[in-house]
C-alpha positions as CSV (number, residue, x, y, z in Angstrom):
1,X,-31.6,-5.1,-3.3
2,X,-28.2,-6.1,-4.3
3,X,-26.1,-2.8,-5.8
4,X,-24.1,-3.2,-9.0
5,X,-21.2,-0.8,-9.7
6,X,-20.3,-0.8,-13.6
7,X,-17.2,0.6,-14.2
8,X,-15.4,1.1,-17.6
9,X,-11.7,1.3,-18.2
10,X,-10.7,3.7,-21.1
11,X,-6.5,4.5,-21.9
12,X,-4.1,4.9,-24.7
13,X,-0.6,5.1,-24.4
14,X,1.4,7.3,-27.0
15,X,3.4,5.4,-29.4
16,X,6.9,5.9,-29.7
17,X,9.2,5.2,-32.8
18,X,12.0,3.1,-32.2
19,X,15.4,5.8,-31.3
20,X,19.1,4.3,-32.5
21,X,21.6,4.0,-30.4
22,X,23.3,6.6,-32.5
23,X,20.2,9.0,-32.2
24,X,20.6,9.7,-28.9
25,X,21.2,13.6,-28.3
26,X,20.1,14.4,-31.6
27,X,16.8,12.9,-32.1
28,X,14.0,15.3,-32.9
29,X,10.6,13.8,-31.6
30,X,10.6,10.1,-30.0
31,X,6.8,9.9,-31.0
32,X,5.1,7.9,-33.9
33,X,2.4,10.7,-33.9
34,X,0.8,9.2,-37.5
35,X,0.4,5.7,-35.8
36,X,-1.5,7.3,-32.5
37,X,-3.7,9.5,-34.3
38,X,-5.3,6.7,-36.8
39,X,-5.3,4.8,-33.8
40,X,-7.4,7.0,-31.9
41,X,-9.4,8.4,-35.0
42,X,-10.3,4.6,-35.5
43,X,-11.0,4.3,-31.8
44,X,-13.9,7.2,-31.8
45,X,-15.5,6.3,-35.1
46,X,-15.9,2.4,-33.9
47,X,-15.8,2.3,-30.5
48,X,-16.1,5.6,-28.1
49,X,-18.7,7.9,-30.4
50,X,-21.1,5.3,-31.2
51,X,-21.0,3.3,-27.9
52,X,-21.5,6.6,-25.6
53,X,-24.5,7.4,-28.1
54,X,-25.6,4.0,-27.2
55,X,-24.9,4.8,-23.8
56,X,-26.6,7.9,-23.4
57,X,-29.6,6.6,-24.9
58,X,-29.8,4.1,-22.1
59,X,-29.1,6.4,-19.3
60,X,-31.7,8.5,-20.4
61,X,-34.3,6.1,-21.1
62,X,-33.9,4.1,-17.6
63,X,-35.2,7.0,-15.8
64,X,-32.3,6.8,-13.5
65,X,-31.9,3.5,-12.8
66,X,-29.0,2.6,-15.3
67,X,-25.6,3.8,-14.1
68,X,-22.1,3.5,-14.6
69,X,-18.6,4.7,-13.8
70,X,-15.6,5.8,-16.0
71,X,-11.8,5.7,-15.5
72,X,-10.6,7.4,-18.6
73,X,-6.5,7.7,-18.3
74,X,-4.9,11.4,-19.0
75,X,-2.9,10.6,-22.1
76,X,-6.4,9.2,-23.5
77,X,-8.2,12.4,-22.9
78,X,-4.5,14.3,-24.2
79,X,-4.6,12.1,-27.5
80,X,-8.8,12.9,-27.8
81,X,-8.0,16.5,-27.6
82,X,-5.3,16.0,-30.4
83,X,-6.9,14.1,-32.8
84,X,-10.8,14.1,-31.9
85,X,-12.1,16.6,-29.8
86,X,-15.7,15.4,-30.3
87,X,-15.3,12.9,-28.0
88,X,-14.6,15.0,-25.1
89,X,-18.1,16.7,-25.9
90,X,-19.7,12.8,-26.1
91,X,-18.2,12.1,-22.6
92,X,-19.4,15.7,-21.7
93,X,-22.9,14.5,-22.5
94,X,-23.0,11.8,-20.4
95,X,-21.4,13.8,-17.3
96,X,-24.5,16.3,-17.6
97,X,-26.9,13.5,-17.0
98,X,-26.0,13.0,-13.4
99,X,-26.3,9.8,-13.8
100,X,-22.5,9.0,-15.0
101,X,-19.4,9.3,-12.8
102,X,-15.7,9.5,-13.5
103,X,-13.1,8.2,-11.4
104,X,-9.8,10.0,-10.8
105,X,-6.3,8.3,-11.8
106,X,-2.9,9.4,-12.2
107,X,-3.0,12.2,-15.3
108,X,-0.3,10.1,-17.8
109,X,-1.3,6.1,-16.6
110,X,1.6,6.2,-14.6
111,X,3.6,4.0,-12.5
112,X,4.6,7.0,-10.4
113,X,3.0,5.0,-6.9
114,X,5.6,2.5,-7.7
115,X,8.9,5.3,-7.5
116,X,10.5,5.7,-3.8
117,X,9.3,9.2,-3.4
118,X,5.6,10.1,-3.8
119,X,6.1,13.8,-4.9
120,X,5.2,12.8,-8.6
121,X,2.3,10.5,-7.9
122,X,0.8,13.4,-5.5
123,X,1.5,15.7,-8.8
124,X,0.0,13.0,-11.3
125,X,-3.1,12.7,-9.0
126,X,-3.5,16.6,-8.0
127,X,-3.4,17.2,-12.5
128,X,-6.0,14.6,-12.8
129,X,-8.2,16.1,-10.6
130,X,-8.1,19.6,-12.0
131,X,-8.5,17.9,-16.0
132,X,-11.6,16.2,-14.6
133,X,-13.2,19.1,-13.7
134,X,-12.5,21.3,-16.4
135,X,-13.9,19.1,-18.7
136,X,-16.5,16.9,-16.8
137,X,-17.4,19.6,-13.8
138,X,-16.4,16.7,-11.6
139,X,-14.9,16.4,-8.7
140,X,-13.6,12.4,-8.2
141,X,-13.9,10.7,-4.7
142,X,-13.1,7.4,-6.0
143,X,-9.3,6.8,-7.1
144,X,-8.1,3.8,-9.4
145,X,-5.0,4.0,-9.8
146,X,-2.9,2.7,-13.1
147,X,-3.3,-0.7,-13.3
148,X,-5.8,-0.5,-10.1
149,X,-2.6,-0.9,-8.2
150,X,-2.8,-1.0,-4.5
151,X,-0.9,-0.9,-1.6
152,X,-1.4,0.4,2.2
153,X,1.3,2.9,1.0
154,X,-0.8,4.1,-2.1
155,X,-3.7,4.6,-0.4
156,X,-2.5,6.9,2.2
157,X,-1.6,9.1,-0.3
158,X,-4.5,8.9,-2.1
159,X,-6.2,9.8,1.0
160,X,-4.6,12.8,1.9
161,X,-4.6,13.8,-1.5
162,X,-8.9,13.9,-0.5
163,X,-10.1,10.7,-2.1
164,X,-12.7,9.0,0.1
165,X,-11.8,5.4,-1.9
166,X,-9.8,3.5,-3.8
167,X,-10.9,1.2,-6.3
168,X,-8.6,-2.1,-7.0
169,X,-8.6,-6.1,-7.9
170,X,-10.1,-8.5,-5.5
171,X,-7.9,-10.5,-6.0
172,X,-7.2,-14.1,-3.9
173,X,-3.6,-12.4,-3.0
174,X,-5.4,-9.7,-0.5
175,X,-8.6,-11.2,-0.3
176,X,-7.6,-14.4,1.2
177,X,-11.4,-16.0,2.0
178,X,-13.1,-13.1,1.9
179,X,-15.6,-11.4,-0.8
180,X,-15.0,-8.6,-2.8
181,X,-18.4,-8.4,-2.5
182,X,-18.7,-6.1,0.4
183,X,-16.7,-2.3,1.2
184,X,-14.1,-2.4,3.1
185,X,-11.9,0.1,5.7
186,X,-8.1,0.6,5.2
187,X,-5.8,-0.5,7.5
188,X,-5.1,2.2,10.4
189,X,-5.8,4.8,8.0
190,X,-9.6,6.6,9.6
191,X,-12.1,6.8,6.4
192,X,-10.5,5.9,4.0
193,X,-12.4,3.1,2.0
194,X,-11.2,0.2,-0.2
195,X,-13.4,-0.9,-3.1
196,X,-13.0,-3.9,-4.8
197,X,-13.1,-5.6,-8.5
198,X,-15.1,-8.8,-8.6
199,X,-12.5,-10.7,-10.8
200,X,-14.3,-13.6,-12.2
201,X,-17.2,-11.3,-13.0
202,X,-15.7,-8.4,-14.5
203,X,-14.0,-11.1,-16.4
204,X,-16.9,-13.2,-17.6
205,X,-19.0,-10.4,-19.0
206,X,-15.2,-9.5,-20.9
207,X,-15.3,-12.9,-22.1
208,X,-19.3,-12.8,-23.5
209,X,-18.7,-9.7,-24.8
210,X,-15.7,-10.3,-27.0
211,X,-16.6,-14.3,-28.0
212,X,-19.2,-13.7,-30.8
213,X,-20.4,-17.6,-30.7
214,X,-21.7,-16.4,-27.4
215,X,-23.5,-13.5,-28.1
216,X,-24.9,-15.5,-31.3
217,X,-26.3,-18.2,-28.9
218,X,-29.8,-18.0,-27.3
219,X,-30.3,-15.5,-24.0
220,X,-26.3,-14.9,-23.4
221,X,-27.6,-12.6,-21.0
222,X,-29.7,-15.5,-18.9
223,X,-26.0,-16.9,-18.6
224,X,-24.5,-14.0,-17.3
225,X,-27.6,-13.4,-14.8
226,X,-28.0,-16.5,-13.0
227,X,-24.1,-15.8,-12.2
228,X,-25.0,-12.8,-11.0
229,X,-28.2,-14.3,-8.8
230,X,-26.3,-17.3,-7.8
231,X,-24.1,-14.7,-5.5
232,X,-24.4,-14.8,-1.5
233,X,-27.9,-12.5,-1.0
234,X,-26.2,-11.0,1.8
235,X,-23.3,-9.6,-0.2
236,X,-24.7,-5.8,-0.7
237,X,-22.0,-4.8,-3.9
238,X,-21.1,-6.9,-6.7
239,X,-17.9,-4.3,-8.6
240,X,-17.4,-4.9,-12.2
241,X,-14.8,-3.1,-14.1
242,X,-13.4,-4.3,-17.8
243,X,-12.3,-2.2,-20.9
244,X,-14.9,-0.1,-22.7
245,X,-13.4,-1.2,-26.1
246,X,-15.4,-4.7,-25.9
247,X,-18.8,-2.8,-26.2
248,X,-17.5,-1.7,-29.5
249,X,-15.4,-2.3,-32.5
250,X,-16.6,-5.6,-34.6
251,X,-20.0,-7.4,-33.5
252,X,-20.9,-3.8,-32.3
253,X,-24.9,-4.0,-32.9
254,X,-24.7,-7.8,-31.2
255,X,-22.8,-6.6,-27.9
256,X,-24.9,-4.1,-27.8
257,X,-28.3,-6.0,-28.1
258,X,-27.2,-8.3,-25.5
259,X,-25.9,-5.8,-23.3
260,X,-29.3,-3.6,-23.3
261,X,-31.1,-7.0,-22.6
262,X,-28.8,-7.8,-19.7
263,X,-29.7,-4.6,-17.9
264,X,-33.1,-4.2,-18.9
265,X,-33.2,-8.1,-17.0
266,X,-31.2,-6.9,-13.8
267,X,-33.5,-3.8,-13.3
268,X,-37.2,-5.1,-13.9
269,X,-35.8,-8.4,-11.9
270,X,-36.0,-6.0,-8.4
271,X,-33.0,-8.2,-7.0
272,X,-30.6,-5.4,-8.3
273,X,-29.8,-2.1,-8.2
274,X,-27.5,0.1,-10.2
275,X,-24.9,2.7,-8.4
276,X,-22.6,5.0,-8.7
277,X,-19.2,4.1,-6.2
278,X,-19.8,7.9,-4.4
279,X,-23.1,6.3,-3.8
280,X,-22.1,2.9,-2.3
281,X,-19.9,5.1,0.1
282,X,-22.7,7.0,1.6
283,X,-24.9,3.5,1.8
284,X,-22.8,1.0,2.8
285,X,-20.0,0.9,5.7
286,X,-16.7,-1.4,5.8
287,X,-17.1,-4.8,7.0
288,X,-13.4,-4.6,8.4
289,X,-10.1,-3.3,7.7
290,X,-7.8,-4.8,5.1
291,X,-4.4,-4.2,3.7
292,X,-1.1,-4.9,1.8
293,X,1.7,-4.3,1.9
294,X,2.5,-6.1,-1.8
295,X,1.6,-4.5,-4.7
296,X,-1.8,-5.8,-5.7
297,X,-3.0,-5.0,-9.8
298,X,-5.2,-5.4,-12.7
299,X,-4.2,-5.8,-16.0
300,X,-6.3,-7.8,-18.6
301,X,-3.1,-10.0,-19.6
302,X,-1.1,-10.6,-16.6
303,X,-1.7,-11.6,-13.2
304,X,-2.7,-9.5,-10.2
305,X,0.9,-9.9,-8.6
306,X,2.2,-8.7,-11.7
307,X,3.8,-5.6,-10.4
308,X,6.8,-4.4,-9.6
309,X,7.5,-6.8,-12.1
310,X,10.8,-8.7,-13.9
311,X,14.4,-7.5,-14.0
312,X,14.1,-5.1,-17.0
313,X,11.0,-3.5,-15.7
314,X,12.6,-2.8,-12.3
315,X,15.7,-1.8,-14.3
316,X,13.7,0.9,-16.5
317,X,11.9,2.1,-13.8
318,X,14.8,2.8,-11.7
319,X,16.6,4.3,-14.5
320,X,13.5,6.6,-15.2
321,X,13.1,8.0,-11.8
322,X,16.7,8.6,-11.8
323,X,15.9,11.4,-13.6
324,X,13.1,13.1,-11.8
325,X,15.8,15.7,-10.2
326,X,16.4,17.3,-13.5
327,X,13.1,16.8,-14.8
328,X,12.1,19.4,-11.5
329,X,14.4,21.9,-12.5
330,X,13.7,22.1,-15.8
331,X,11.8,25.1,-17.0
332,X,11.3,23.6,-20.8
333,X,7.4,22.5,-20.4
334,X,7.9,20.0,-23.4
335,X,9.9,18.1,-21.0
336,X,7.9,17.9,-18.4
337,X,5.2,16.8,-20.4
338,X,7.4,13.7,-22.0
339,X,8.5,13.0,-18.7
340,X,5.0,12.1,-17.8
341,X,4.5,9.8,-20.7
342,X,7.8,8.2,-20.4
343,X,6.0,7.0,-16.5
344,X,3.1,5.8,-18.3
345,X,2.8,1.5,-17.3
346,X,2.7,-0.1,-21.3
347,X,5.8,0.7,-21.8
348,X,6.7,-1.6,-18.9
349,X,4.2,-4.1,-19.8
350,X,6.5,-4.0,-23.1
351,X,9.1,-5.1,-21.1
352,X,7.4,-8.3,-20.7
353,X,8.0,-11.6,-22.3
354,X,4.3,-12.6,-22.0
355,X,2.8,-9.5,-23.7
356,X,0.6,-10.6,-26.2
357,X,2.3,-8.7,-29.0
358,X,4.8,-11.1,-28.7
359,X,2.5,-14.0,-28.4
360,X,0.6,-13.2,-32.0
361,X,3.6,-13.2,-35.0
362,X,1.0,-10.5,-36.9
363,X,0.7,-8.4,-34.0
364,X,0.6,-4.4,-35.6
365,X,0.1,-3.5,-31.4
366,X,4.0,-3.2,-31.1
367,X,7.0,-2.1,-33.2
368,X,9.3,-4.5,-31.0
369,X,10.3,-8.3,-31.9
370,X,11.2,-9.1,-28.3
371,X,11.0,-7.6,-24.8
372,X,14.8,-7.1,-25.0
373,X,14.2,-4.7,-28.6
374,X,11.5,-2.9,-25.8
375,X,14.2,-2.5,-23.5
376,X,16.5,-1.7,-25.5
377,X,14.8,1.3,-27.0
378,X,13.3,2.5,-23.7
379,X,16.8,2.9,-22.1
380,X,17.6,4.9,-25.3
381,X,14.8,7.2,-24.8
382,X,15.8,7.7,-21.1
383,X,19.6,8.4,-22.8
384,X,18.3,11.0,-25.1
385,X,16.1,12.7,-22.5
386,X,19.1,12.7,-20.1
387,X,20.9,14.4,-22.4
388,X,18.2,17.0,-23.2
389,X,18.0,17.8,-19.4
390,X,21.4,18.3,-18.7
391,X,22.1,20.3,-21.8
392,X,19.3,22.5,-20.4
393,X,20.8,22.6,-17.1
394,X,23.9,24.1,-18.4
395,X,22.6,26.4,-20.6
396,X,20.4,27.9,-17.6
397,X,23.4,28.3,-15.7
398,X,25.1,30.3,-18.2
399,X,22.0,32.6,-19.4
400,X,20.1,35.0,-17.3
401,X,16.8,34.3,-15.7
402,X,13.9,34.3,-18.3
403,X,9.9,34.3,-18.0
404,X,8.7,31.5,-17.4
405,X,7.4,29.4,-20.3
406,X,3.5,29.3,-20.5
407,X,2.7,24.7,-20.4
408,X,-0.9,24.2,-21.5
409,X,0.1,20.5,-20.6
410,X,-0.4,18.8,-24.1
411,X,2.0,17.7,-26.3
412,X,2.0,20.3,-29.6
413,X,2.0,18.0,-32.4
């Protein structure tokens, strides 16, 4: 039988308030806390809470033959902590089933793998880890990075960081004529294994799921299966991974109806199999190496050659890592922890012309007119922190030593 890996994306950046010019050095807090906290409150009651119910109840009713995967970003599970600690429990729930992995990532979404030196990705990746198991009793073997970016460079860190795999797009760019369909080694780099994204899958169940004259029409889910039976028998893994929000929010009940349908249909049809990715590891060996040297990504608006991106990104990210130096030597842990937001990729995607904030006049998903406003504002954020760092600097140089500050590693709000 053919195996299906179902992965779900889940991340939320925190929001920041637009900083003046003449705010720099004095501001108080850069974060539009009100704006995050509805937005995640809105996010459990309509999406998370009732689709891992829905969730668990299939899990548990399959009699282990419904799986699925989660890569759930660190400021997600910070913000859930924040505003609804509940929904760590629901996650919790479906952990305990066995039957439910989760993925590691970098702990803030960040584009740390992008920065010359990898000391802060190995730190993002390392604080992942240890979140994961303190509140999923998990230890990930599977890394997707932000974005699913890839790289040989990336993944020999990930590596020797004790990841088995990395997960990432399968895209044209590194896949040249080959499938995504199958698991594959890493260039010169022993075990380690690459996993890849089917992209016009992943992206058609996206589409059924969020185009309700779809779901309204008769057997959506025959669509979406004879795509899945018209695939090469000899491919052994078909990887699909979109966002978790479009099992929820408006047209819940229909997704959801459609969805239970399409996987009651793959397992009675005994062509297909659910796994888990640790799974597909033990079963399944590489077909051959493959590499890159280019950054390859996912990221549901843009294109998989979207990173390192335009001008202004490169600029901001540049200028952020600038500041990592400081950032080391301070012993304030408020500032480490808003140095790991500042890293975290939508505020970069911001920085892009094509965003679809800017596409849709009655956006409410951005504060910003323009990618320049974006800009603009980042850079003053980088200002003010710079400022905050080196005032710190001096001020240690001129005091005596002091205990060191306890960091639970959440923002206090």
């Amino acid at each position: 039988m053919k195996n299906i890996c179902l992965y779900f994306q889940i991340h939320h950046p925190f929001a920041y308030r637009t900083l003046r010019f003449f705010e720099i050095g004095e501001s108080k807090t850069w974060y539009d806390d009100l704006r995050t906290e509805k937005e995640i409150r809105d996010a459990a009651e309509h999406y998370y809470i009732p689709t891992n119910n829905f969730l668990l109840n299939m899990v548990s009713r399959s009699g282990g033959k419904f799986k699925v995967s989660f890569s759930i970003s660190g400021t997600a599970l910070d913000q859930f902590l924040m505003y609804s600690p509940n929904l760590i429990n629901s996650f919790s729930q479906l952990a305990e089933t066995g039957l439910v992995e989760f993925l590691g990532t970098t702990s803030s979404h960040s584009i740390s793998s992008l920065a010359d030196s990898e000391n802060e990705f190995v730190r993002q990746i390392k604080e992942n880890r240890i979140r994961l198991k303190r509140y999923f009793d998990q230890t990930p073997q599977v890394f997707a990075n932000t974005d699913l970016l890839f790289t040989d460079q990336i993944t020999q860190v990930v590596n020797k960081n004790g990841y088995k795999a990395i997960l990432t797009n399968g895209a044209t760019k590194i896949l040249h004529w080959r499938s995504p369909n199958y698991l594959y080694a890493a260039t010169n780099q022993g075990n380690s294994r690459i996993i890849f994204r089917n992209e016009p899958i992943s992206n058609e169940l996206t589409l059924i799921l969020r185009d309700m004259d779809i779901l309204k029409a008769e057997t959506p889910e025959a669509r979406f299966f004879t795509i899945l039976k018209n695939i090469n028998p000899e491919e052994p893994v078909i990887n699909i991974y979109l966002n978790y929000n479009a099992l929820g929010g408006s047209g819940r009940e229909l997704k959801q109806q459609f969805f239970s349908r399409l996987t009651s249909k793959i397992i009675e049809s005994h062509l297909f199999q659910f796994r888990l990715p640790t799974e597909i590891l033990t079963q399944l060996g590489p077909v051959s190496e493959i590499g890159s040297s280019e950054p390859v990504c996912w990221t549901e608006y843009f294109h998989s050659s979207y990173h390192p991106g335009n001008e202004l990104q490169k600029e901001a990210i540049k200028q952020l890592f600038k500041l990592e130096k400081l950032v080391c030597r301070s012993k304030d842990p408020n500032s480490r922890i808003d140095w790991s937001y500042l890293q975290t990729s939508d505020h970069f995607h911001l920085l892009d012309e094509n965003h679809p904030a800017y596409r849709d006049t009655g956006s409410v998903q951005s504060i910003y007119k323009s990618r320049y406003d974006a800009f603009i504002n980042y850079m003053n954020l980088l200002e003010d922190f710079r400022v905050r760092l080196k005032t710190e600097a001096r001020l240690q140089k001129s005091m005596p030593s002091a205990r060191k500050p306890i960091n639970s590693g959440i923002r206090q709000v």
